[in-house]
Backbone as numpy.savetxt, mean C-alpha at the origin, in Angstrom:
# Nx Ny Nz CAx CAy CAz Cx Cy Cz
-6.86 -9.77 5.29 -7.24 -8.38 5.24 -6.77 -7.73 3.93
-5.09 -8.27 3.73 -5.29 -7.32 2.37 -4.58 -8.45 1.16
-5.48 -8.77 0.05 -4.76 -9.46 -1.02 -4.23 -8.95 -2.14
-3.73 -9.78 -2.51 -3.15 -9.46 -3.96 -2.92 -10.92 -4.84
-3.11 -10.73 -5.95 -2.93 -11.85 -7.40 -1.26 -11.75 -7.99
-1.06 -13.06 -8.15 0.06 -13.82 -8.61 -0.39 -13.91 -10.28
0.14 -13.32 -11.32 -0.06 -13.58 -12.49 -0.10 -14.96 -13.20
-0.91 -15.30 -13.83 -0.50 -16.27 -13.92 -0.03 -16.59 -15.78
0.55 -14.76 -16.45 1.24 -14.68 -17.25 2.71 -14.48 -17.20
2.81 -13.53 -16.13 4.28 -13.36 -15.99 4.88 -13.79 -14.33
3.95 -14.18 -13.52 3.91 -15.01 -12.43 4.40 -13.75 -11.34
4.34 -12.36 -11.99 4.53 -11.59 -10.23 2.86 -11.19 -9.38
3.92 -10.54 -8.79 2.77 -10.77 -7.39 2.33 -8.75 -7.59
0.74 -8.66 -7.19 0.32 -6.93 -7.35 -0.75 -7.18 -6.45
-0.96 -6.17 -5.49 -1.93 -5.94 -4.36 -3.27 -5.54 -5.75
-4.32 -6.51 -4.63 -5.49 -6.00 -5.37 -6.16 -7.51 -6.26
-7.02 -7.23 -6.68 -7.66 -8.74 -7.15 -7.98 -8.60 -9.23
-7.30 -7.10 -9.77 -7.86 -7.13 -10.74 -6.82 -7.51 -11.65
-6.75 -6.88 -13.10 -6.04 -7.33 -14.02 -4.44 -7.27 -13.79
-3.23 -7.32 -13.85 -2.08 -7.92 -13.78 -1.54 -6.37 -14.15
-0.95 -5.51 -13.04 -0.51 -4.10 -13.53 0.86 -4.26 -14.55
1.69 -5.44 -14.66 2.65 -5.55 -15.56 2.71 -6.17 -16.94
1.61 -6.78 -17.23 1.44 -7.52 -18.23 0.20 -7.11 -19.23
-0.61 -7.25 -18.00 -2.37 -6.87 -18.35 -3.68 -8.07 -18.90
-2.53 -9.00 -18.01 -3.38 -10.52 -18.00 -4.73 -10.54 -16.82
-5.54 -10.96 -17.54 -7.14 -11.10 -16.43 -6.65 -12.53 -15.44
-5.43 -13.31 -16.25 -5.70 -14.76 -15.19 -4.42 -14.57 -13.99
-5.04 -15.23 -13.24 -4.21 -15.54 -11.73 -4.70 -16.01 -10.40
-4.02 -16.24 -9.56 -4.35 -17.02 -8.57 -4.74 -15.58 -7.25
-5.76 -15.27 -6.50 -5.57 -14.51 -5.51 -4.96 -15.22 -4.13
-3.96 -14.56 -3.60 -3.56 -14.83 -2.34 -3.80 -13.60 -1.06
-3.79 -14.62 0.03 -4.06 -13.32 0.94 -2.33 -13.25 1.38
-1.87 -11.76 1.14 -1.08 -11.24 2.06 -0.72 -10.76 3.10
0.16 -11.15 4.20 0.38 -10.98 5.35 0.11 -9.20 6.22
0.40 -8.23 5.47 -0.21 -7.05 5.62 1.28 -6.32 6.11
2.35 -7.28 6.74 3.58 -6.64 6.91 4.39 -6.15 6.10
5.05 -4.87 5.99 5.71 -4.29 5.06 6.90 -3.45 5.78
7.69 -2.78 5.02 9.09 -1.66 5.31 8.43 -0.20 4.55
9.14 0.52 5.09 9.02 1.82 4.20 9.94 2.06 3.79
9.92 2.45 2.06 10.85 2.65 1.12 10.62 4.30 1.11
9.61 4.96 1.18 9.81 6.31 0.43 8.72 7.05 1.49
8.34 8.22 1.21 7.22 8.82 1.75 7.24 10.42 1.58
6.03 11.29 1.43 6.33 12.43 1.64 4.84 12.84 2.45
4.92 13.95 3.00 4.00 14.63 3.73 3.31 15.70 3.35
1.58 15.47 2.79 0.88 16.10 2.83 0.59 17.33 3.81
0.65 18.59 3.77 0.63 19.78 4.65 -0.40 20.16 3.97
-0.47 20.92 2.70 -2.10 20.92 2.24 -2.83 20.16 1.29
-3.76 19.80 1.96 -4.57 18.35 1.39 -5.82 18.98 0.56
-6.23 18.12 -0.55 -7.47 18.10 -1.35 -8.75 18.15 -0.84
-9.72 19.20 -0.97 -10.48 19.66 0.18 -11.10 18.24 0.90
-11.39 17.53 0.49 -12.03 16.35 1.05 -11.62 15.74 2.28
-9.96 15.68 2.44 -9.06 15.34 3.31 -8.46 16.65 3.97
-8.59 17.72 3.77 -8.11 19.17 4.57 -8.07 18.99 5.85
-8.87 18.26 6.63 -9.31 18.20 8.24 -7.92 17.33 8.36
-7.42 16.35 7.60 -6.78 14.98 7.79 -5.48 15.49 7.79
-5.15 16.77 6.98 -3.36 17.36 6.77 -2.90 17.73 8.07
-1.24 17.57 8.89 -0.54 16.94 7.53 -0.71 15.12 8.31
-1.13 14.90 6.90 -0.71 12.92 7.05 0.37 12.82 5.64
0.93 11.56 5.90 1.88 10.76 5.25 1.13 9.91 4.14
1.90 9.88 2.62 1.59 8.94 1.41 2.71 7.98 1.20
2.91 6.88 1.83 4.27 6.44 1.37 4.31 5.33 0.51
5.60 4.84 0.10 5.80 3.24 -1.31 6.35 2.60 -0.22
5.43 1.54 0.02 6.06 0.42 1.08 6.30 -0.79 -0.02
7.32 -2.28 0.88 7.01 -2.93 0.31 6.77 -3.66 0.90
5.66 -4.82 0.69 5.43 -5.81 1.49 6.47 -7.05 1.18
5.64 -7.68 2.57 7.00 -8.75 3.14 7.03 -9.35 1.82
6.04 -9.81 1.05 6.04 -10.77 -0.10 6.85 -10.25 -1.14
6.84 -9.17 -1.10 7.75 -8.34 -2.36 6.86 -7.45 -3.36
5.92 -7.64 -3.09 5.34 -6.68 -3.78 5.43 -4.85 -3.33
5.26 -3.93 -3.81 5.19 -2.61 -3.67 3.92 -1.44 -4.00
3.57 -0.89 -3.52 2.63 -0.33 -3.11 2.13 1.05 -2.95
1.90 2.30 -3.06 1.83 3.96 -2.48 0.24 3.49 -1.89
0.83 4.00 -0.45 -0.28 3.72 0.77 -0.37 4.85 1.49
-1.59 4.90 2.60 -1.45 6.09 3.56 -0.89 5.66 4.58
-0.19 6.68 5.56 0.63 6.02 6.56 0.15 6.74 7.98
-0.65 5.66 8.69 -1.06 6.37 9.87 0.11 7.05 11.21
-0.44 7.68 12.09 0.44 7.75 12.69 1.40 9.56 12.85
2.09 9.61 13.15 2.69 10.74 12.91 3.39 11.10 11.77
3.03 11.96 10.87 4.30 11.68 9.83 5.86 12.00 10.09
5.61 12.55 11.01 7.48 13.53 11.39 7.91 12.08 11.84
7.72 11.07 12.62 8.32 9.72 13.03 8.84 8.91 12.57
8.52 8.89 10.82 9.07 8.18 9.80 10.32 7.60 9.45
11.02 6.66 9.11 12.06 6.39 8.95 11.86 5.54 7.62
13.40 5.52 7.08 13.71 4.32 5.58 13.58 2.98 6.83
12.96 2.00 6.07 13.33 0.40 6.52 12.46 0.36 7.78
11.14 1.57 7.91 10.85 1.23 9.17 9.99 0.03 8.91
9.68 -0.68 9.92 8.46 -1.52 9.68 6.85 -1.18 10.02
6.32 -1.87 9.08 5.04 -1.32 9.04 3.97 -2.48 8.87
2.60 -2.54 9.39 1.62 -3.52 9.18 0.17 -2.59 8.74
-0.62 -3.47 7.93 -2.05 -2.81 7.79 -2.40 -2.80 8.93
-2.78 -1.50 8.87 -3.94 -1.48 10.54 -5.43 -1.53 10.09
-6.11 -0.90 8.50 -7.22 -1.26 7.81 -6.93 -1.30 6.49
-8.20 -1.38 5.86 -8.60 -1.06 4.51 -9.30 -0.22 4.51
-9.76 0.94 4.04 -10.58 2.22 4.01 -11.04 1.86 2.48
-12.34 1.99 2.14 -12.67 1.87 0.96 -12.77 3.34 0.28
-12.30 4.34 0.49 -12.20 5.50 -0.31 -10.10 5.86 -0.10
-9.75 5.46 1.12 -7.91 5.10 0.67 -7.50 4.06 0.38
-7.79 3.07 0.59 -6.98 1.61 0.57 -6.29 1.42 1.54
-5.55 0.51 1.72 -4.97 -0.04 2.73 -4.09 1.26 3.37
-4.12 1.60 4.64 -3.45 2.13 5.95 -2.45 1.50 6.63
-1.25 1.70 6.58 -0.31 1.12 7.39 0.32 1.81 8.55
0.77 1.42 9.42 0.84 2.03 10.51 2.43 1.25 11.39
């Protein structure tokens, strides 16, 4: 459900299938990632960009996944429930948010 590429200049790992966000190498291997992650950070949208207004307040948080990579995702769910170190899994991919964790 959700991948990410292993550089195959500086050999880290970045969600997503395109160029290498640390280096800016086109080559690498895609892997699929497990979708499990922690929450490192988060804050709460109360007023949202008209598009998403219906959707406030939801949660934007920096997870990291199990693999080690890191991420700013939407976070389903309640936002007041939140905790550091909680655990978290993709529940989708939304092609106008990206991956949803929950």
């Amino acid at each position: 459900m959700l991948d990410g590429k292993r550089c195959a200049e500086c050999g880290r790992l970045a969600v997503g299938t395109g160029a290498c966000p640390f280096c800016g190498s086109e080559g690498g291997t895609v892997e699929r990632l497990s979708g499990r992650a922690r929450l490192l950070s988060w804050t709460v949208i109360r007023i949202a960009p008209a598009r998403y207004a219906a959707e406030a307040p939801y949660a934007v948080g920096i997870v990291e996944l199990e693999e080690g990579a890191r991420l700013t995702a939407r976070l389903g769910g309640d936002p007041e429930r939140l905790a550091v170190g909680q655990s978290l899994a993709v529940t989708t991919v939304d092609p106008l948010r990206g991956p949803i964790f929950a």
